[in-house]
C-alpha positions in Angstrom: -12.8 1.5 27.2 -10.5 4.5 27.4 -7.9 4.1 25.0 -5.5 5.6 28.0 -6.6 3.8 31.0 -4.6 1.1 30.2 -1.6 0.9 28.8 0.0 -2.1 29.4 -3.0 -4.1 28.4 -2.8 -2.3 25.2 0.3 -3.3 24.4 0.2 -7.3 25.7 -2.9 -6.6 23.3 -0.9 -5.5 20.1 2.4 -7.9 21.0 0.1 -10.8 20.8 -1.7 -9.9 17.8 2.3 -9.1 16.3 3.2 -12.7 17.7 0.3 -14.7 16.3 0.6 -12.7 12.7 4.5 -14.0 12.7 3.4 -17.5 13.2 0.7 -17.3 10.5 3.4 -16.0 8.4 6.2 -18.3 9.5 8.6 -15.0 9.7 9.0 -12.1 12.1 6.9 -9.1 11.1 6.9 -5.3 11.0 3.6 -4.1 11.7 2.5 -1.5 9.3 0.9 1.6 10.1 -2.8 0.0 8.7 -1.8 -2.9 10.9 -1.5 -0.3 13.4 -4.6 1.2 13.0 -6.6 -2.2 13.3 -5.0 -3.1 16.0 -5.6 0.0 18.4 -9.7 -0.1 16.6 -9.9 -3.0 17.9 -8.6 -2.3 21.1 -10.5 0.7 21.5 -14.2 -1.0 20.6 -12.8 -4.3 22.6 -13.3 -6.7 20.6 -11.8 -9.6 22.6 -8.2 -10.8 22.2 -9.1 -14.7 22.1 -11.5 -13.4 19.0 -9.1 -12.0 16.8 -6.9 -14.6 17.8 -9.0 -17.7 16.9 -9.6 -15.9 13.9 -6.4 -15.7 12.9 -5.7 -19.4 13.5 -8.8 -20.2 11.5 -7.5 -18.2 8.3 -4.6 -20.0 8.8 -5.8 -23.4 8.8 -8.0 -22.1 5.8 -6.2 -19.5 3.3 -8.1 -18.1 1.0 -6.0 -17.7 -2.4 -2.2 -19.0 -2.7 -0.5 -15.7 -2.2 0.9 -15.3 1.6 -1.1 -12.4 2.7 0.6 -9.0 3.0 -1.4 -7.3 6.4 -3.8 -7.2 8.7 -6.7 -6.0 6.9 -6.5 -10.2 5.3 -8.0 -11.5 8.5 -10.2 -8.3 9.7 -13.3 -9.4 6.9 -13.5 -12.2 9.7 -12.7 -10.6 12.7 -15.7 -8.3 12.0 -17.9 -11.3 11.2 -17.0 -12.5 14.7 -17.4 -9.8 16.5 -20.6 -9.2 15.1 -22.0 -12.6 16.0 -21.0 -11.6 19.4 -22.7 -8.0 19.0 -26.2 -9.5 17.5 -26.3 -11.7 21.2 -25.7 -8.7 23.1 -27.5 -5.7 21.4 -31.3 -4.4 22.6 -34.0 -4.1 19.4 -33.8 -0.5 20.1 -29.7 -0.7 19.5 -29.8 -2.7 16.2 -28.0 -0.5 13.8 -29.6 0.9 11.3 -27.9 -0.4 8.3 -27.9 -4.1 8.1 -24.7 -5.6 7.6 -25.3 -7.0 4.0 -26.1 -4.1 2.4 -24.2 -3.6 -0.5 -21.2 -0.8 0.0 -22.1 1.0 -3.2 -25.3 1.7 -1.7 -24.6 2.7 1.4 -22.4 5.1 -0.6 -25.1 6.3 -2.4 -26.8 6.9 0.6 -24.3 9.3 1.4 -24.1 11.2 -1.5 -27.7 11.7 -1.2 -27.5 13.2 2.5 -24.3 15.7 1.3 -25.1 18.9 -0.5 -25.0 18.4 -4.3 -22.2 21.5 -4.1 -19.6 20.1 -1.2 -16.4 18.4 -1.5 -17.6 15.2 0.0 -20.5 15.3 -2.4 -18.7 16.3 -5.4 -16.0 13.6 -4.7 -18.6 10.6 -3.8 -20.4 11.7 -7.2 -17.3 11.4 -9.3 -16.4 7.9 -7.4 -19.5 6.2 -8.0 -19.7 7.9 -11.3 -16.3 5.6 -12.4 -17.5 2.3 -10.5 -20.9 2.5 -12.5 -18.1 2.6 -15.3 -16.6 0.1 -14.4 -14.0 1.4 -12.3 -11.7 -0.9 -10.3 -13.3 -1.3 -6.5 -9.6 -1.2 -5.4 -8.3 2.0 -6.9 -12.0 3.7 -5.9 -11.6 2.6 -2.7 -8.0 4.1 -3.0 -8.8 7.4 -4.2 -11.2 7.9 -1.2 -8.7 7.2 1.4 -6.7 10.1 -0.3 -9.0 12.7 -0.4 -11.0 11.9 2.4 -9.6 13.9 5.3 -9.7 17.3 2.9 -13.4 16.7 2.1 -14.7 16.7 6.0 -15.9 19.4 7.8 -13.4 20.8 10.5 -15.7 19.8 13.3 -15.9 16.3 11.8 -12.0 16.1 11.1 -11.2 17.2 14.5 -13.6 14.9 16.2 -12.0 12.2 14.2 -8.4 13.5 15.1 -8.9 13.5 19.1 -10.4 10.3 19.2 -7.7 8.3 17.4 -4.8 10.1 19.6 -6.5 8.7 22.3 -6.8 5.2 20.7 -3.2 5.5 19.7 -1.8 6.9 22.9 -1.1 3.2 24.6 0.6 1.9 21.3 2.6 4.9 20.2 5.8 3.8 22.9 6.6 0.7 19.8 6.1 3.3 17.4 8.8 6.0 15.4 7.9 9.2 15.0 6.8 8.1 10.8 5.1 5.6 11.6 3.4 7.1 14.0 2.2 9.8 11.9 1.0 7.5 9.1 -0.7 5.7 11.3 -2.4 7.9 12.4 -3.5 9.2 9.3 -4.9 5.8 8.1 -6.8 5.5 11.4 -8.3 8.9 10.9 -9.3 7.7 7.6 -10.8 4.8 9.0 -12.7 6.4 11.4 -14.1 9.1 9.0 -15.7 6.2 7.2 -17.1 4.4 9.9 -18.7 8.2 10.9 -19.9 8.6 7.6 -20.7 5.1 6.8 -18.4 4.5 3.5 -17.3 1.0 4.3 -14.6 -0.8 1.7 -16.5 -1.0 -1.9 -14.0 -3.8 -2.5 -15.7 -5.8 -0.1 -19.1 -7.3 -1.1 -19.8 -4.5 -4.4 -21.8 -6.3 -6.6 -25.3 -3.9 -8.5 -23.5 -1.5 -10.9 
């Protein structure tokens, strides 16, 4: 799908995710720039509406936890899971990805520390994460520090890739978006799409080997 092609789906797309998160909350809601940048990922790889959807009603009729959650990124654990039962029905043997889906993030972070030169930023960064989670680190603020330092550890070419394609993801959303929250969300989508290129997904999510 071309993020551009169009618009108006994109944003019945995004006022019905907004709708269905203010009924899940019982309130109206603000969506954050993260919730931003989930929305217009999904959008952009088209992962169906009536997916998300259900899945929202779903975590709804089953919270995990007491706490009200406090964004998207509650409900996307599921959406993925969805969405890739949906994939592993449609996907050739030859387009299986390479890295099964149950790996264990810390790994696949080792991976890439073992595919960046020892003397690069990424490297040196990925070595001093995983260096504080074998500690003992907390997943959350690892996770965290990555996110902050990411886009300054890319190459150009990788950061501008990265750039271009989430202006076009952004482009049919950005009308119900200021000029701030426009900027940080595109910043946390950039982020987000840095570590689906590089393969760093969330160590908070499924870590366990120290």
């Amino acid at each position: 799908m071309s993020a551009g092609a169009h618009p108006q789906r994109a944003s019945v797309y995004a006022r019905e995710v907004e709708r269905e998160w203010s009924r899940m909350l019982d309130r109206p809601v603000v969506l954050s720039p993260k919730d931003w940048a989930l929305i217009s990922d999904w959008h952009e790889r088209e992962i169906p509406l009536n997916l998300i959807l259900e899945s929202m009603r779903h975590a709804a009729e089953h919270p995990r936890g007491r706490s009200a959650p406090r964004n998207l990124a509650y409900i996307a654990p599921a959406i993925e899971e969805a969405w890739r039962v949906v994939l592993d029905g449609r996907l050739r043997p030859s387009e299986t990805p390479t890295r099964p889906s149950t790996i264990d993030p810390a790994e696949a972070w080792r991976h890439r520390l073992r595919i960046e030169t020892a003397d690069s930023p990424l490297g040196r960064l990925l070595d001093e994460l995983l260096a504080a989670y074998e500690a003992g680190g907390p997943t959350e603020w690892l996770d965290a520090r990555l996110n902050e330092q990411l886009i300054t550890c890319v190459s150009e070419a990788v950061l501008r890739s990265a750039t271009d394609q989430v202006s076009a993801e952004l482009a049919p959303f950005s009308e119900r978006m200021d000029a701030a929250t426009l900027d940080r969300t595109c910043r946390s989508a950039i982020v987000d799409r840095l570590r689906r290129t590089l393969d760093l997904p969330v160590l908070g999510q499924g870590s366990t080997a120290r």
